[in-house]
N, C-alpha and C positions, 0 to 999 in steps of 0.2 A: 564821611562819604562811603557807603556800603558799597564796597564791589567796584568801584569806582575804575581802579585797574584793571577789570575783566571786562568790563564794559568798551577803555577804550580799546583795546584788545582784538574783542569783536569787531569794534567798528572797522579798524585797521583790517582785519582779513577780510571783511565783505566788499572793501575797496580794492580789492586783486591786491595786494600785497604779497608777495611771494613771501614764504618764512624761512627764518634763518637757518643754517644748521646749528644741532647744539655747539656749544663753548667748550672748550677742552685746555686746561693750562698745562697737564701732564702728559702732553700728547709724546713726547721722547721716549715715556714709561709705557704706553702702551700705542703704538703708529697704526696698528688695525683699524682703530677705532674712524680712520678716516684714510688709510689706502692698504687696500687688500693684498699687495704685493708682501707685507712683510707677516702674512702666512709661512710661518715655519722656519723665518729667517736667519732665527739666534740659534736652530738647530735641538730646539728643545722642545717640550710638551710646555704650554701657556699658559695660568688662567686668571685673569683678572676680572675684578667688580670692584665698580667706581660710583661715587656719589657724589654730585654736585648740587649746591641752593645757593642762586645769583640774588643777589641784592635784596638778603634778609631783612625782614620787617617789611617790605613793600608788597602791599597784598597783590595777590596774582603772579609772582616773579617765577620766573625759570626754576625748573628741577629737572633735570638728567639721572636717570638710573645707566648703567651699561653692565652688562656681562658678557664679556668674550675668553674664546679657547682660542686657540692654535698650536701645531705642531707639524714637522717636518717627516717624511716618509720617504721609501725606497732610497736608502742609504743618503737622506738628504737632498736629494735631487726637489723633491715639490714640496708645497706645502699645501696644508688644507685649517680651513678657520672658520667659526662661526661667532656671530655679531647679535646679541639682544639688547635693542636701547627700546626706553622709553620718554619723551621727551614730553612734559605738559610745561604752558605758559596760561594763566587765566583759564578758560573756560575750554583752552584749546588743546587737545590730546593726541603725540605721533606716536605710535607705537612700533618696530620693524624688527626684522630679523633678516639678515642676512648671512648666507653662505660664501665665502670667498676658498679659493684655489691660486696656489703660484707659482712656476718655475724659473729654476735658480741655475743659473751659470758661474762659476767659479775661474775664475782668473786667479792670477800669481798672486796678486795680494789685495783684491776683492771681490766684492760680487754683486753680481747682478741680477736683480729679480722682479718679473713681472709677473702681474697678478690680477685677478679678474673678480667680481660679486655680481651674487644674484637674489633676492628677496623678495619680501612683500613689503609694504608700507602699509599701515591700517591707521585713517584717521578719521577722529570726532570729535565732536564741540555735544557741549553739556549747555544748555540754557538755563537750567533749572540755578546754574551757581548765579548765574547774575540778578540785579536787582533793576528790573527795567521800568520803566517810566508808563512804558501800556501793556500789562503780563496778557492782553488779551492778542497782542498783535501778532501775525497771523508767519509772519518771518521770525520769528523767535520760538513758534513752537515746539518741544520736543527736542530734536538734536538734530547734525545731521553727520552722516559715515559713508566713509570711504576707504576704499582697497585698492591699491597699485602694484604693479611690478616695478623692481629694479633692477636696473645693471649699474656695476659701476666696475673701474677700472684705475690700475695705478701701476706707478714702475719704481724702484729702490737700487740705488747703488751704494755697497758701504765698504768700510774697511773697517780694521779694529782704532782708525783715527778719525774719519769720517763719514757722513752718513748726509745723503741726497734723495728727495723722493718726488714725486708729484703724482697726484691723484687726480680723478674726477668722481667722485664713490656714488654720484645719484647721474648719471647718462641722461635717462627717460627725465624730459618736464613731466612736472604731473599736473593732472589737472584734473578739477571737482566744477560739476553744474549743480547748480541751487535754483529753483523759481527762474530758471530762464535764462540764469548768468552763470556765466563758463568763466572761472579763474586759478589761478595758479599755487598750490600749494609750496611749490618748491622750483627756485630757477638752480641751472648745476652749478654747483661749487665747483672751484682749481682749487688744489691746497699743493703751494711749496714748500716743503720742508728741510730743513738742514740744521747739520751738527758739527761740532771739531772739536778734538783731543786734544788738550797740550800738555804733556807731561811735566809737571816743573822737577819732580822725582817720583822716585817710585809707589812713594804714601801718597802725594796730593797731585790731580790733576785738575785742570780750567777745562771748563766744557759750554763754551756758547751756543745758543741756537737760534734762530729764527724760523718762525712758520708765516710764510703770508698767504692768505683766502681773498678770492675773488669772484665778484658773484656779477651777472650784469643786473646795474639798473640801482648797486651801491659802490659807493669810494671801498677799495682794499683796506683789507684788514690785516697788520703786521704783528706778532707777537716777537719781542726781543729778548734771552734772558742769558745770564750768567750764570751759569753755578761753576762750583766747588765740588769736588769728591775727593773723600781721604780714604785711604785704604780700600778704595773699591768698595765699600761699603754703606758710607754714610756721604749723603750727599744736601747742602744747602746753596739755595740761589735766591737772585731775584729778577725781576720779567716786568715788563711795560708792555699793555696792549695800545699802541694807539694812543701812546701816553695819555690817555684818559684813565687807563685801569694803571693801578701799581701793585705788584703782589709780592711774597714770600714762599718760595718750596722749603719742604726739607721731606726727606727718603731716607729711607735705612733700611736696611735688611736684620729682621729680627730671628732669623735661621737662615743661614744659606741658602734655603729655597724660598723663604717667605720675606717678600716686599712689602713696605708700608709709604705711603707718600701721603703727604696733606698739602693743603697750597690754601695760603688766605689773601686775598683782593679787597682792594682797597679801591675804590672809584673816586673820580675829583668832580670835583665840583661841574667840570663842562662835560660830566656824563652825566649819575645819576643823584649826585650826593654823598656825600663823603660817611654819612650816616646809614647806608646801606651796602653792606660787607658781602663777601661771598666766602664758602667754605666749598672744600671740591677735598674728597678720603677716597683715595685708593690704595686697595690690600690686591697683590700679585703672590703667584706661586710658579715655581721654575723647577720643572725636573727634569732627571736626562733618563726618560722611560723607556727607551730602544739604545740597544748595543750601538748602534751610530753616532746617537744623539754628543752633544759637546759638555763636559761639566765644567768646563773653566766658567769664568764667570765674564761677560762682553761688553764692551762703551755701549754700544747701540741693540 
């Protein structure tokens, strides 16, 4: 069955289906990626790039690119960040880039930080990938594109034990007219985020988290995981989305300043098949490029 996946795809978005936001299982390695408060918040210069392929071997499946910076300024008081993702499913392509900014309050033994983004959204659909039934019909011709603004917003409070967040990173619905039909590219995500420290000693600590996303018009989405860190350094876990997905992290830091994370998913059977894996590689770099900056090394 050629294309088979892109097809239903299609059909799905020309029924107003709003689309998801991408999937993130490393969202604790890098929180940018879905609330703009934690611009600048570890007190460092940032840069990560991430690669995600959801449910390999299934033609058409998810692929997430990202590339984000961030770093903190005026003796740590704000932060400033920028956001390049590229998100394709089947025939369907989001592209964005977003600028965020955040200011940070410091209390006795955390802080608090709220943060704001602002961007474009650029989307298209590719006809030409699919294999359609009438290649003369007159809705499938060519492609079709589209450019939005965004805002979005989020707020962070952490410690060097715990770490609390909640976003909304897309504000604006958006929305795309085709041949007379007006539908929704995107309804806003919530994403709540949380983390906790437990020190068993000085070499290994327990560090649970959950992120849950909420979108109207689907059930909530929980991620749960545990990890493991030994020596601040090297870190393994494991995570259930919705206990539908079951994964594996493991992180290390291969220099002091350079992060490595990989995570591999596992879906069951009442997702998509236990036969279609996901792999998600993130490489981070952490310096402390201003006299202010912090070089210890942070849970969050």
């Amino acid at each position: 069955m050629k294309k088979l996946f892109l097809l239903i795809a299609c059909i799905i978005f020309y029924n107003a289906k709003a689309q998801q936001d991408p999937l993130y299982a490393q969202y604790m390695l890098n929180p940018l990626v879905i609330n703009p408060a934690y611009a600048g918040l570890n007190n460092n210069l940032n840069l990560t790039a991430s690669y995600r392929t959801q449910w390999t071997g299934l033609e058409g499946s998810p692929k997430t690119i990202n590339v984000s910076g961030h770093t903190s300024l005026l003796k740590n008081k704000i932060g400033v960040g920028l956001v390049l993702l590229n998100d394709k499913i089947g025939n369907i392509s989001n592209t964005e880039i977003n600028a965020s900014a955040s200011y940070k309050i410091q209390f006795k033994e955390a802080v608090f930080s709220f943060g704001m983004q602002a961007g474009v959204q650029n989307f298209k659909t590719d006809y030409t990938e699919l294999n359609l039934f009438d290649p003369g019909d007159n809705a499938f011709i060519g492609g079709d594109r589209g450019t939005r603004l965004n805002i979005g917003a989020g707020a962070i409070v952490k410690s060097e034990k715990f770490f609390i967040g909640f976003s909304v990173p897309r504000l604006l619905p958006s929305t795309f007219k085709n041949g007379g039909q007006e539908f929704q590219l995107y309804n806003q995500h919530a994403y709540l985020m949380a983390g906790y420290v437990h020190y068993f000693n000085e070499r290994i600590r327990l560090k649970p988290t959950v992120l849950v996303k909420g979108v109207r018009g689907a059930p909530a989405s929980v991620d749960v995981a545990c990890n493991v860190n030994i020596n601040a350094i090297h870190t393994i876990g494991v995570f259930t989305r919705n206990f539908n997905n079951y994964g594996v992290l493991v992180q290390t830091l291969l220099k002091e300043e350079i992060r490595f994370g990989y995570v591999f998913e596992l879906p069951s059977n009442n997702s998509v098949g236990t036969q279609f894996t996901t792999h998600e590689i993130l490489f981070g770099i952490k310096l402390a490029a201003f006299d202010a900056h912090d070089r210890s090394l942070s849970n969050f």
